[in-house]
N, C-alpha and C positions, 0 to 999 in steps of 0.2 A: 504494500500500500504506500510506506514512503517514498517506494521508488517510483511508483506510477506517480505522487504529487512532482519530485522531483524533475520528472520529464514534462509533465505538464506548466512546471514554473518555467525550465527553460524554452519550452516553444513558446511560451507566450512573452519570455523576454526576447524571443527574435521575429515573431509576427504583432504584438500589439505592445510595446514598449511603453507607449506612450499611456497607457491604462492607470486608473487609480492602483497604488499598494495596496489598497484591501481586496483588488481581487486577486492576488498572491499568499497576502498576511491577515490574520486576525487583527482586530485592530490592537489588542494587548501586544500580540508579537509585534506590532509596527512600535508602538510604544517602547518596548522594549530595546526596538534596533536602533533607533531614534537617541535613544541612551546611549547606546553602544558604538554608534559608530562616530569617526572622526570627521567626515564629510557629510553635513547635514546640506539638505536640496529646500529651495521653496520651493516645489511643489514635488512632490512623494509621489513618482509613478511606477509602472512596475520594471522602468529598468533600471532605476534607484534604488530600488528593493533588494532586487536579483545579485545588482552591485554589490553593496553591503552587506548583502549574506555570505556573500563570494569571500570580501575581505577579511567577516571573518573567520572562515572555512580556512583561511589561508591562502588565498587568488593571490597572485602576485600580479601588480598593477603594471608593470612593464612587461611582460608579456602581455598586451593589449591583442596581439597577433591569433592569441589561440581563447578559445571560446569559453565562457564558463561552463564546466561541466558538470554533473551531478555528486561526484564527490565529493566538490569543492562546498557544493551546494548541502550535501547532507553534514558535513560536518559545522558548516555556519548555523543552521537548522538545528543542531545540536548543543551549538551554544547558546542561542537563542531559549531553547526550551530549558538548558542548565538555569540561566539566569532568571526565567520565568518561575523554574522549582524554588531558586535562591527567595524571590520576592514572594513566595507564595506563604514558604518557611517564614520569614522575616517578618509578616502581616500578621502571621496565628501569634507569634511570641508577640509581638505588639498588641493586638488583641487582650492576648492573654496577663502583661501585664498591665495594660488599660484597667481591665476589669478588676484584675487585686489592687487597683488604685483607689476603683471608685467605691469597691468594698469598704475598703480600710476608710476613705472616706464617708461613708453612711453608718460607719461606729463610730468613728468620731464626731459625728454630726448629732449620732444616735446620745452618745454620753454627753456633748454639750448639751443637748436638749433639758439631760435626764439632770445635771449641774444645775441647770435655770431653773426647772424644778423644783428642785431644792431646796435654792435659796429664795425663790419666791415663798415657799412652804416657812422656811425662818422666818422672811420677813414680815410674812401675815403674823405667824403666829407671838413675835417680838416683838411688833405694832402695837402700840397703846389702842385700847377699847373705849 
């Protein structure tokens, strides 16, 4: 299956070039390459795309001579998807220490409350009648 997307990235980067990158890349993977790579384009088409997946595949940019091929292609593809697991990993632990944040915050929120309490309960009760 990889390899049939991979053949269908590179004929579309030599018959429709000029095409949006989403219809190559999800739009997270474009995000992602968008990060990644050194040479950013106004305008992301798919043979900007193809490019940058290339470079990071390892394409070597002076050999312009010789075609990107799908090797080149699946291992960019690779990094891409690496870096996608990186950010997926990095979001749960952020998640996850959000949430023992907002925990520890809502005891702490929870014991001031229970403090104000309290001393409302003194003050009433050490209030002159």
């Amino acid at each position: 299956m990889w390899k049939l997307k991979r053949v269908r990235v590179t004929y579309l980067h030599r018959t429709q070039p000029h095409a949006p990158a989403t219809t190559v890349l999800s739009p997270v993977q474009l995000d992602v390459l968008k990060a990644r790579s050194s040479k950013l384009s106004k305008v992301f088409t798919v043979a900007w795309a193809v490019e940058a997946v290339a470079r990071l595949g390892g394409y070597l940019e002076h050999r312009r001579q010789t075609p990107i091929g799908i090797q080149v292609l699946g291992a960019g593809l690779a990094t891409i998807g690496n870096s996608m697991s990186g950010l997926a990993t990095s979001a749960q632990r952020l998640s996850a220490q959000v949430s023992f944040c907002l925990s520890g915050l809502k005891t702490q929120a929870a014991l001031l409350l229970l403090d104000m309490s309290v001393l409302i309960l003194l003050v009433v009760r050490l209030s002159p009648q």
